[in-house]
VEXVOPA-759848 format. One record per residue (C-alpha): residue in three letters; y negated, x negated, z negated. Coordinates in steps of 0.02 Angstrom, whole numbers, plus 50000, padded with zeros to 5 digits. Layout:
N
REC  type     c2     c1     c3
REC   ala      Y      X      Z
...
***
This chain:
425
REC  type     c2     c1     c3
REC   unk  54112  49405  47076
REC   unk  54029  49278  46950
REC   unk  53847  49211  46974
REC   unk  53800  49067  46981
REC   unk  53622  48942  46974
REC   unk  53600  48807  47076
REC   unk  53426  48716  47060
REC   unk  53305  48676  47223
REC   unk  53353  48494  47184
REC   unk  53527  48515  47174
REC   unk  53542  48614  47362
REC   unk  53459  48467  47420
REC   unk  53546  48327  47394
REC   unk  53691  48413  47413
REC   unk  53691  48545  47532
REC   unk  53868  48606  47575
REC   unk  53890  48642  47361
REC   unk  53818  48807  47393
REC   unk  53941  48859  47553
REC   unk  54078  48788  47438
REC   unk  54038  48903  47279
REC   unk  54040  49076  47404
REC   unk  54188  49022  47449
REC   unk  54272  48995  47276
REC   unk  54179  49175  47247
REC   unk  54031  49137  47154
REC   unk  53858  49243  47200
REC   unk  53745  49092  47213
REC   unk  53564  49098  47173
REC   unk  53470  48963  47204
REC   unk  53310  48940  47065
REC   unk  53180  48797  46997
REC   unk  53274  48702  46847
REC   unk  53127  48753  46722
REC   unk  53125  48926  46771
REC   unk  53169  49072  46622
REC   unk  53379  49113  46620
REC   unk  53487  49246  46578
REC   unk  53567  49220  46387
REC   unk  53732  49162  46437
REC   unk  53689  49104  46637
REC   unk  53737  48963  46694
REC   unk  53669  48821  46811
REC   unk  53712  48660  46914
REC   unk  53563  48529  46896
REC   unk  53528  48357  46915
REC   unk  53573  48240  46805
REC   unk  53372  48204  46820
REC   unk  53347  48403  46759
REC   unk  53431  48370  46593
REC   unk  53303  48413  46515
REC   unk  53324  48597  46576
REC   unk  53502  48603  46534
REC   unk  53613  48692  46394
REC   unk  53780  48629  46344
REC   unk  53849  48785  46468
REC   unk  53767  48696  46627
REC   unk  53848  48567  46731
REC   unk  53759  48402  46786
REC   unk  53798  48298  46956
REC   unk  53746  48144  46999
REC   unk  53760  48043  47160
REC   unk  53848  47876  47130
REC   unk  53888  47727  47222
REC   unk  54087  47680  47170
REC   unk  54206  47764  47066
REC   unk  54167  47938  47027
REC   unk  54193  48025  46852
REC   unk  54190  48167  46768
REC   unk  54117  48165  46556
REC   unk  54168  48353  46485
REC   unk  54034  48474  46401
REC   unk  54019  48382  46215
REC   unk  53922  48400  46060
REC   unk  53780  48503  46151
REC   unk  53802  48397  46287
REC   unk  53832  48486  46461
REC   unk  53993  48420  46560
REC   unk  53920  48276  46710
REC   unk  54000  48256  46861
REC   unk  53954  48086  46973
REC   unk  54030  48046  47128
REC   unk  53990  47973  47291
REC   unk  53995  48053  47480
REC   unk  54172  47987  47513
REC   unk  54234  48104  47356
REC   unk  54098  48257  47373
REC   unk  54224  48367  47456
REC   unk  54344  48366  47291
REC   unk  54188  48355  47183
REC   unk  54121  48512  47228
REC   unk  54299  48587  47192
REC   unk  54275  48521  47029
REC   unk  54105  48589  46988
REC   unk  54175  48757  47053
REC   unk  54317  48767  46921
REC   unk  54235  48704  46799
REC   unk  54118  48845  46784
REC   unk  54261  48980  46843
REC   unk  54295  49092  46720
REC   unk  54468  49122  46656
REC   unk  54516  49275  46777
REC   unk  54459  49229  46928
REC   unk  54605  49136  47036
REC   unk  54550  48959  47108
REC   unk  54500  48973  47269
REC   unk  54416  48879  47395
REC   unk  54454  48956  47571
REC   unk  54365  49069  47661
REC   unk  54492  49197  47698
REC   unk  54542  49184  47516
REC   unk  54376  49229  47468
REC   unk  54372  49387  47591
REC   unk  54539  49436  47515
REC   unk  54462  49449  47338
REC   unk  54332  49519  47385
REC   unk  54438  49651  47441
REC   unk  54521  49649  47299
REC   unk  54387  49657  47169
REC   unk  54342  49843  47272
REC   unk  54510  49901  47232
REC   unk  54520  49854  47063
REC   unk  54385  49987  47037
REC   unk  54487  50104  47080
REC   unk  54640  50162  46992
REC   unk  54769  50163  47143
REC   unk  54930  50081  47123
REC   unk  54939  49909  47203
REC   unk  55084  49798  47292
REC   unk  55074  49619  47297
REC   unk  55186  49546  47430
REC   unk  55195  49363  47442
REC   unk  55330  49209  47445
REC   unk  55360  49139  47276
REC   unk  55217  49024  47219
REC   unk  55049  49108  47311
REC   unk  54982  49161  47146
REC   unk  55043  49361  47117
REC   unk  55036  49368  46918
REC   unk  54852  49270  46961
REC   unk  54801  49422  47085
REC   unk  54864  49537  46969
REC   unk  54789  49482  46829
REC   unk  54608  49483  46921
REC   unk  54629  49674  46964
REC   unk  54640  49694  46781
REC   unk  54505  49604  46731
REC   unk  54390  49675  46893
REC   unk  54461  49862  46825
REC   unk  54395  49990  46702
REC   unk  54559  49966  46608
REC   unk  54518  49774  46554
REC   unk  54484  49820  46383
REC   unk  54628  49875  46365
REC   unk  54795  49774  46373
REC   unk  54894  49684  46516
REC   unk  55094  49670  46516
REC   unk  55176  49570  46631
REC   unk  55358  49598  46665
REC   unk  55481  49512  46759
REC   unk  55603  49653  46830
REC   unk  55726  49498  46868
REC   unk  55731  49445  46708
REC   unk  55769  49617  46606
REC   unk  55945  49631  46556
REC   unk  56020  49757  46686
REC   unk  56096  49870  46527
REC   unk  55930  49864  46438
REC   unk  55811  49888  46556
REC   unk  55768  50081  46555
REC   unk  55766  50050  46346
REC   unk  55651  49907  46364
REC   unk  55517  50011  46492
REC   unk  55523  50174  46445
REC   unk  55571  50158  46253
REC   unk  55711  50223  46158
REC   unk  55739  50324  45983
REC   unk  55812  50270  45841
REC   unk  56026  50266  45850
REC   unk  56005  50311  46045
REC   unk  56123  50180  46089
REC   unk  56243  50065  45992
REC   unk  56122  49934  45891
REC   unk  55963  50042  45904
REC   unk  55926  50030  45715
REC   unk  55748  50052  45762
REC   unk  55660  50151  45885
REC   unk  55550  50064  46014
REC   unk  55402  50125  46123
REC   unk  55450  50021  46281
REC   unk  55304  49909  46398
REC   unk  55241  50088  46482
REC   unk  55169  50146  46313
REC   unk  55126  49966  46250
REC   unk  55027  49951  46413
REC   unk  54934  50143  46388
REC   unk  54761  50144  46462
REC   unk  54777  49949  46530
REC   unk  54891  49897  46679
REC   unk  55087  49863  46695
REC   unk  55119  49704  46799
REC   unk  55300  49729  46879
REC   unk  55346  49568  46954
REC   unk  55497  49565  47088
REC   unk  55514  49747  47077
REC   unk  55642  49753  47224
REC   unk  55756  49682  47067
REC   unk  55799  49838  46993
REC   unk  55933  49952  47010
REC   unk  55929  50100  47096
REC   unk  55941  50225  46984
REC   unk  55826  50152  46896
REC   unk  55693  50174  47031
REC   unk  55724  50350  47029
REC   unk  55657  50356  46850
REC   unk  55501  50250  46883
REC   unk  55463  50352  47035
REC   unk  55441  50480  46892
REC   unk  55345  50404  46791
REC   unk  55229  50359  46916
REC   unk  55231  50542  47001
REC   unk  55228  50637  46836
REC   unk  55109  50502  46717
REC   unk  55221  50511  46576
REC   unk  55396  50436  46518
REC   unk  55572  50499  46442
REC   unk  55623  50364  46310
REC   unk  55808  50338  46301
REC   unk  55887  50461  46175
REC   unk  55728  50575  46172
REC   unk  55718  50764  46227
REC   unk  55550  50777  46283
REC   unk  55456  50671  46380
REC   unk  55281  50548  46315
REC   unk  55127  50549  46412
REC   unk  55043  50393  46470
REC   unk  54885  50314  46559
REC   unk  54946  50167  46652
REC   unk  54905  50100  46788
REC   unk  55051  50005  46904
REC   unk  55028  49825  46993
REC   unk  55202  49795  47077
REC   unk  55257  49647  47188
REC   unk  55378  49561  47255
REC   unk  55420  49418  47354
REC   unk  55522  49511  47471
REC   unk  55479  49641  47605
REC   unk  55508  49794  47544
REC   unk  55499  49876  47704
REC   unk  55659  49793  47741
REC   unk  55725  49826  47598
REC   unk  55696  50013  47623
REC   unk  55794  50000  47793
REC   unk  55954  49894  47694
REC   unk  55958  50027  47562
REC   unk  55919  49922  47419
REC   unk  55745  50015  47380
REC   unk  55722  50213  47370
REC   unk  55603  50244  47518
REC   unk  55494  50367  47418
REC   unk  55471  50212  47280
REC   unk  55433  50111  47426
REC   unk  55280  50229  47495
REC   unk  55219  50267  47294
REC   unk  55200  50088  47245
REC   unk  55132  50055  47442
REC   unk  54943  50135  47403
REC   unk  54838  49977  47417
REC   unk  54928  49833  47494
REC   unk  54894  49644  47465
REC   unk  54984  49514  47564
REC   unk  54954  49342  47492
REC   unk  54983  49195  47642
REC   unk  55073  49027  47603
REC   unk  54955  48894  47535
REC   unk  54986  48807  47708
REC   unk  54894  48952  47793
REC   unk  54741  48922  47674
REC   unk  54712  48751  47673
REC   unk  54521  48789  47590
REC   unk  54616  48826  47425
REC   unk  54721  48663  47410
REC   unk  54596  48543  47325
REC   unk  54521  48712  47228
REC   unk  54705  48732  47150
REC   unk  54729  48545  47153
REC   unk  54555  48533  47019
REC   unk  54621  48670  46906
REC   unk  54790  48599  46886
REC   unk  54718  48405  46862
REC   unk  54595  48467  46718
REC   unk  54735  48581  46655
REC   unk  54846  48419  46632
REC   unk  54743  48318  46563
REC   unk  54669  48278  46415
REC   unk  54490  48222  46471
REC   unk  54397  48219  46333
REC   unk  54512  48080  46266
REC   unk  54588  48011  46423
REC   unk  54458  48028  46560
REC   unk  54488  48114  46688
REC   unk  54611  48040  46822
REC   unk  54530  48079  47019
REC   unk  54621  48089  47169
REC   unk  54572  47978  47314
REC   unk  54509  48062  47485
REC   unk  54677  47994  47578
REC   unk  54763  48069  47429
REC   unk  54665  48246  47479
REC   unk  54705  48209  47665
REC   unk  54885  48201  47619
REC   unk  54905  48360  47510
REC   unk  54812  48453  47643
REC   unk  54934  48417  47791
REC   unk  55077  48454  47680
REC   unk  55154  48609  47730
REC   unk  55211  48667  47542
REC   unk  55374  48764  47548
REC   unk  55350  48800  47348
REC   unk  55184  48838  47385
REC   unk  55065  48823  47211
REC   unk  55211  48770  47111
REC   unk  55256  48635  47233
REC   unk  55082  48576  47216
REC   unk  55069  48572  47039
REC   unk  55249  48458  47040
REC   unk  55181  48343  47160
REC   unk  55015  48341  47047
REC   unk  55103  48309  46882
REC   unk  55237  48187  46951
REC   unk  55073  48076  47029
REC   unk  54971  48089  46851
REC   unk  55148  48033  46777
REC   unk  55198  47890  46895
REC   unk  55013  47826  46984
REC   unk  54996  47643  46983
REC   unk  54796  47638  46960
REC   unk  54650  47747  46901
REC   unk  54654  47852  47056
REC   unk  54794  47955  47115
REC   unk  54828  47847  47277
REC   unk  54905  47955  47439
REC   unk  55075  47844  47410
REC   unk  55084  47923  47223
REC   unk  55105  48086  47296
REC   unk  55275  48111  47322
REC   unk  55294  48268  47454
REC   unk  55418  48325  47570
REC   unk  55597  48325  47502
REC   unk  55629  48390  47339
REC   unk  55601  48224  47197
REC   unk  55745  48141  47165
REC   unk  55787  48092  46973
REC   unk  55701  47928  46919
REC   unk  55828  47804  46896
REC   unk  55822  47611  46807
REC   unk  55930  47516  46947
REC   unk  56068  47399  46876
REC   unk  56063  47206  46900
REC   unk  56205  47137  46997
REC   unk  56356  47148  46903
REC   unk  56412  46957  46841
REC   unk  56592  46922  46792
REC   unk  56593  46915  46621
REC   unk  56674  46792  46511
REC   unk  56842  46845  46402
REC   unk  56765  46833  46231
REC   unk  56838  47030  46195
REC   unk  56961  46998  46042
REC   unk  57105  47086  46055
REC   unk  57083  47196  45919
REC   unk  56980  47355  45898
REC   unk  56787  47303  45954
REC   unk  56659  47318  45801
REC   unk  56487  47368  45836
REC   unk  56415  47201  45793
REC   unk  56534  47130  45933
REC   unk  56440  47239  46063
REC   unk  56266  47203  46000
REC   unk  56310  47018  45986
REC   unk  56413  47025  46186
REC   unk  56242  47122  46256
REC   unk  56145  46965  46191
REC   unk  56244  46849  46272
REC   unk  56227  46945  46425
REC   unk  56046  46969  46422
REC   unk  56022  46779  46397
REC   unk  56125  46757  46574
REC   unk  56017  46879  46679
REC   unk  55880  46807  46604
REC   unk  55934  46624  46651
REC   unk  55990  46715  46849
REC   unk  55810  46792  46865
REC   unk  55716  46629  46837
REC   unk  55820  46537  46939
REC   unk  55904  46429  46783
REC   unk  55721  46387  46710
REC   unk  55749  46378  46539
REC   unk  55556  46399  46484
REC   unk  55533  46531  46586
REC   unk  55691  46618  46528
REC   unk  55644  46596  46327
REC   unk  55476  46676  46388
REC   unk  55556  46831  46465
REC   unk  55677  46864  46319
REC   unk  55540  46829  46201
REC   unk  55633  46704  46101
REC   unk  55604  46526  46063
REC   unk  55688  46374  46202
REC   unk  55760  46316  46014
REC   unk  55835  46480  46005
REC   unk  55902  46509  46185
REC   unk  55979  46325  46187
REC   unk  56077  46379  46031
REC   unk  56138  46529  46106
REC   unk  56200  46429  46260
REC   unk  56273  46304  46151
REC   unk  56371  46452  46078
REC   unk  56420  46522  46249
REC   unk  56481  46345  46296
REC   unk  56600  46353  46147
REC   unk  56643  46523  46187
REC   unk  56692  46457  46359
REC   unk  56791  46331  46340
REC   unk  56880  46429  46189
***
């Protein structure tokens, strides 16, 4: 889908980059680092081949200890370093960093073979279904048959059926005139006409009414629309990418989806598998979703560990991509070290809220006046308090104590002399 140079040097001291990059659906040609390029190629080299380089290229280095990642800079192309224990997520790294924007991360073989189907129906101009559980990446599919199409110069729209209001939504697709309905002060050309001669992305489709259907089944039949109030029906060139994260085939058989719908929209089928079923793509999604969160140029770039990979890949992920992109966020948040460890990854159960746990409660001494408590009473009470888990933690040491409020021992002996009084009031 996207070429790709590697240099002689480059396949060998790392041989399994080049299986990696046909998998995450690059056409790899292997050439000498000082041989002529294409105007806007791109290559992988040595960090010894530098001298070959343009800020587009990408630089590796083998490295004994922590590995690390410097971003394309003032001319500069982006390095990558790392060692043999983290090659396998390096070489996801390398691949998305030279992935361009509509091509999906992927790293799996059967991935690959399903794009590559794909990208031979997005030449065509068939209408498409994407079936797959929430989180396996439809908008991302759909969005690479655009690009792959003859319609990519022309616009995208995305629409989520599920989230059009139910009394709107034949306004808001197929248009409506001016005064058609009550607060239609304007008229409106609807997403089929603002997506004319590019594609209409209809996510969870099996979300709209019923009569509804009956009208998009004519749109899609007859290639042209009947805005709401209007006598005569518009023309348009779009092309339809549906999909849903139901079967429709059983909706069909419960009634809740017009049959004939069901076999116009079911022209080229594409069924995308849990991320558990492609384990190949895990550390490809995991590398777009780390750079995506991070600031690297300013931060660095935080890598996971190869227990940490170990662990994401025997996951099962019910929430599939979005699941993985929690547990990836959460572990940047919450780490401990440099390196996401395998015990910041918190998978399995859903995340429970982060919560500060309360010391012990202590019984507290009646200094509360009896009238109406002023806010200075509180702030002065909270002190007090403070100063006596303060005194419980370090076991009574008053030193230590004056050190962990961050006060003077001059200070905290005046306070207990004033809690003494307070006492024995």
């Amino acid at each position: 889908m996207s070429s790709l140079d590697v240099s002689r040097g480059v396949c060998a001291l790392v041989p399994g980059l080049q299986h990696w990059l046909e998998n995450a659906l690059y056409t790899v040609r292997i050439v000498d680092a000082q041989s002529p390029r294409e105007r806007d190629g791109r290559r992988v080299l040595l960090a010894t081949e530098i001298g070959h380089a343009t800020h587009r290229d990408i630089l590796i280095n083998l490295v004994d200890g922590k590995p690390s990642l410097v971003p394309a800079a003032n001319g500069l192309p982006a390095r990558v370093a790392f060692g043999l224990e983290d090659m396998g997520f390096a070489f996801a790294l390398i691949a998305e960093l030279a992935r361009p924007a509509s091509i999906p991360a992927v790293g799996d073989a059967a991935s690959a073979r399903l794009m590559t189907l794909a990208g031979r129906v997005a030449r065509s101009d068939a209408t498409v279904l994407i079936q797959g559980d929430t989180g396996t990446g439809k908008e991302g599919m759909a969005r690479f048959l655009h690009a792959q199409s003859g319609r990519n110069g022309h616009d995208f729209i995305a629409v989520n059926c599920a989230a059009l209001p139910e009394t709107m939504m034949e306004a808001m697709l197929f248009g409506h005139k001016k005064g058609s309905f009550t607060g239609a002060s304007n008229a409106s050309d609807g997403l089929f006409l603002a997506a004319d001669g590019g594609t209409l992305f209809l996510d969870e489709i099996a979300e709209l009414p019923l009569a509804l259907q009956a009208k998009l089944l004519r749109a899609l039949q007859e290639g042209e629309v009947l805005p709401v109030g209007a006598t005569h029906p518009v023309p348009v060139n779009v092309r339809i990418v549906a999909a849903c994260n139901r079967n429709l085939a059983d909706e069909v058989a419960a009634g809740r989806f017009r049959e004939d719908l069901y076999w116009r929209l079911n022209v080229m089928a594409l069924e995308l598998r849990p991320l558990a079923e492609r384990p190949g793509d895990i550390a490809a999604i995991a590398a777009a979703m780390l750079l995506r969160h991070q600031d690297v140029g300013k931060e660095g770039f935080v890598w996971p560990t190869a227990a940490a990979l170990d662990k994401l890949a025997a996951h099962r992920w019910q929430g599939n991509a979005r699941e993985l992109g929690n547990v990836l966020q959460r572990a940047l948040v919450l780490r401990d070290g440099e390196r996401i460890e395998a015990d910041d990854l918190h998978v399995g159960a859903a995340p429970q809220p982060l919560r500060i746990v309360a010391a012990a409660p202590v019984a507290p001494i009646s200094v509360v006046p009896a009238e109406p408590i002023r806010l200075r009473d509180v702030a002065h009470h909270s002190k007090l308090e403070a100063i006596r888990t303060a005194l419980r933690e370090t076991d009574g040491h008053r030193a230590a104590a004056a050190r962990k409020l961050g006060i003077s021992e001059r200070t905290l002996r005046y306070r207990l002399a004033e809690m003494r009084e307070l006492a024995a009031a």
